[in-house]
N, C-alpha and C positions, 0 to 999 in steps of 0.2 A: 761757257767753255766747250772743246768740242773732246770728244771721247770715239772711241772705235765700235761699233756695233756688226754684230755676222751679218750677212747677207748670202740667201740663197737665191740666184737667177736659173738654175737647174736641178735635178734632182742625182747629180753625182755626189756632192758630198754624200749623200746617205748609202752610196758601194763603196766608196773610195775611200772612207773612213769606219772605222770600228765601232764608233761612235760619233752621229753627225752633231753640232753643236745647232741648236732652234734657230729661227732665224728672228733677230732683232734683238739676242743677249747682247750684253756690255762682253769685251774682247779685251785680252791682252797675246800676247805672242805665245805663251806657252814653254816658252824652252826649258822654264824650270821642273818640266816634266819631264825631259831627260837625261837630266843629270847624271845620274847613277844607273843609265842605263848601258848595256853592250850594245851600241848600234851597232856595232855588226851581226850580231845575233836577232835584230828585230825582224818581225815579220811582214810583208808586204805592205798592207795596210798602216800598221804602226811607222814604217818608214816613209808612205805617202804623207800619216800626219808629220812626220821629225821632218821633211822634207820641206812640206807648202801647208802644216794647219794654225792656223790661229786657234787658239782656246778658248770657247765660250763660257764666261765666268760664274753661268748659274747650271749648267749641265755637266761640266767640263768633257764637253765637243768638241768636236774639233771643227774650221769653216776655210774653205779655200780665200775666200772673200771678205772683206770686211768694207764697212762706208763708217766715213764721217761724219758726224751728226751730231748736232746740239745737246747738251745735256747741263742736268741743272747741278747744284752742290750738294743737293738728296740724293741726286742721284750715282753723283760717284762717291758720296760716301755709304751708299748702300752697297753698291760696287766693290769697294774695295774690303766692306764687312764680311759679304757674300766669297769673297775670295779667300778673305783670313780664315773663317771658319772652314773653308774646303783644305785649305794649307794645316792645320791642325787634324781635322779629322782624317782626309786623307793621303798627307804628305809627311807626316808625323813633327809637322811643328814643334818645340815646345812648350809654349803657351802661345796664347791671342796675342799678347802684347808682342812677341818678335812676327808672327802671323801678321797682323796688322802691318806691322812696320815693311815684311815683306810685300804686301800684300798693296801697299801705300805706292811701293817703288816698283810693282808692276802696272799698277792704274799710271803712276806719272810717267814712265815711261812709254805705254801707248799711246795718252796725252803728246806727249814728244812726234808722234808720227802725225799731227791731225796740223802742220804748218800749213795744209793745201787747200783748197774752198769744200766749202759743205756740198755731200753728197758723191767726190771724191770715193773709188774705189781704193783699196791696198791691197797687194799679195804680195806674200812671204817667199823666201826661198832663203833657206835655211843649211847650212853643211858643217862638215865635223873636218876640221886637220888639227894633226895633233891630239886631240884630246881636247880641242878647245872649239865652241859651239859659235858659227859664224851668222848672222843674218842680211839678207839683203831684201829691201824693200822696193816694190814699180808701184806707181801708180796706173791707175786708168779712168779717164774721164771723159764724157761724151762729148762727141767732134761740137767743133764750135755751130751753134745753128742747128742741131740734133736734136730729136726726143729724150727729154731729161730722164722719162722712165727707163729702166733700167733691164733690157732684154740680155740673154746670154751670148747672140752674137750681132749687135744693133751697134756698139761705139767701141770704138779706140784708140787712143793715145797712152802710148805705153812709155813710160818712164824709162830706164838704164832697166834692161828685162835681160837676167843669164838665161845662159841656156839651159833646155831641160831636158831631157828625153823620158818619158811615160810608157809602159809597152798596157795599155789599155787591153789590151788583149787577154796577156798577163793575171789584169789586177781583174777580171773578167770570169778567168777558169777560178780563181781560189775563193771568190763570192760564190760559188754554184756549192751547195749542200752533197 
């Protein structure tokens, strides 16, 4: 089966997020971390992750990136344990058993994103109307006849990509102590 794992090709996610997710945790989308939040009230960083983070499911990091990659039936059910217990401890679950069960239908739902060949990149881009939490997904994979490793500006083929605007600048003065 194939499952989502983070992937860092530079060292922005670790300014760009509050918390970067390691690279090569098991991944789901994350959106159920802002549920009950006032996105309009978030803070820059918090809105880079609501914006473009995946959720790395043993740190809960966030990753701009994520790859597709093999994984065994241990290993998403270690996945999706690792996830129920973080849904209980820190998302106030009510037991394991509804944890699990959420925790089931965010692994099978990143599952649902891995239809494209192994080693396939994903990012996210994420938005709020209404009140109701949108995602859209690109792929990126390296040019046909390319180097399969994976540099930060070596390949791409970008899938249906909305627009973004980032003011790097911005997310630049509010990292400074």
């Amino acid at each position: 089966m194939k499952l989502l794992r983070t992937i860092r090709l530079d060292a922005s996610d670790t300014f760009v997020f509050e918390r970067a997710a390691e690279p090569g945790e098991w991944a789901v989308t994350g959106s159920f971390v802002f549920w009950d939040q006032d996105l309009a009230n978030l803070g820059a960083k918090a809105r880079v992750a609501f914006r473009s983070g995946f959720l790395g499911v043993n740190t809960l990091g966030w990753s701009t990136l994520v790859q597709i990659v093999e994984a065994s039936d241990e290993q998403r059910d270690a996945a999706v344990q690792t996830l129920a217990r973080h849904l209980v401890e820190k998302f106030g679950a009510p037991s394991m058993t509804e944890a699990t069960a959420a925790a089931e239908e965010e692994i099978t739902f990143a599952s649902s994103l891995c239809g494209h060949p192994l080693d396939t990149l994903i990012a996210l881009h994420r938005t709020s109307d209404g009140g109701e939490i949108h995602e859209t997904f690109r792929t990126l994979r390296p040019r046909e006849g390319g180097n399969k490793s994976f540099r930060a500006f070596s390949f791409l083929d970008v899938e249906d990509a909305p627009e973004e605007h980032v003011d790097l600048a911005a997310l630049g003065r509010e990292a400074k102590p």
